[in-house]
C-alpha positions, -999 to +999 in steps of 0.1 A: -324+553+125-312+525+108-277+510+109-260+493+085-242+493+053-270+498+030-282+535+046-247+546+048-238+576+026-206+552+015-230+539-010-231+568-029-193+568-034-199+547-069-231+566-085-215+600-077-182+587-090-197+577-123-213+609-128-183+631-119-162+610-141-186+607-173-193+648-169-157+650-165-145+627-198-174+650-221-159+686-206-124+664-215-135+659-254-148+695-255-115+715-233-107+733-266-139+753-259-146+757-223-114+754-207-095+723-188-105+736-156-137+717-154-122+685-169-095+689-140-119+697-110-140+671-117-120+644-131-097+650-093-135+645-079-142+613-092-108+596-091-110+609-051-145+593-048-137+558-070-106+553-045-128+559-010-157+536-029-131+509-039-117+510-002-151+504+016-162+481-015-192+491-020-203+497-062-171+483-069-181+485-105-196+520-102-162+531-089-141+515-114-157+532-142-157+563-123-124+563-115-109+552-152-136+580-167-123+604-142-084+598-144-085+600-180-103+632-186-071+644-160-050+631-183-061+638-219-060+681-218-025+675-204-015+650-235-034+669-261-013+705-248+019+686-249+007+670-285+001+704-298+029+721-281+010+746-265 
């Protein structure tokens, strides 16, 4: 087996953070239908996996956007309730 940083599963950090965090901002946009659950579960996801990314700098990029996708789908349900009043 191969050592080194390119076969490490570290390098998924990014990719998997990008996905989590773009799935997360579209459930975000659509929480008025199905819930903020999702937008919560996998926004925490993809700010948890941009942070361990952006620590072993690997997809620095990849876990930027991640991470800013991620963090604000966490935080727009909880603006938009306290907008509303709910």
């Amino acid at each position: 087996m191969a050592t080194g940083s390119a076969d490490s599963p570290a390098t998924l950090y990014g990719p998997v953070s990008l996905l989590l965090g773009v799935i997360a901002l579209i459930a975000a946009v659509f929480a008025g239908f199905i819930g903020i659950a999702i937008p919560f579960l996998f926004g925490s996801l993809a700010v948890t996996f941009g942070f361990l990314g952006l620590a072993r700098k690997l997809n620095r990029g990849q876990c930027a956007i991640g991470l800013t996708a991620g963090s604000l789908s966490v935080l727009y349900p909880i603006f938009l309730a306290g907008a509303l009043g709910v």
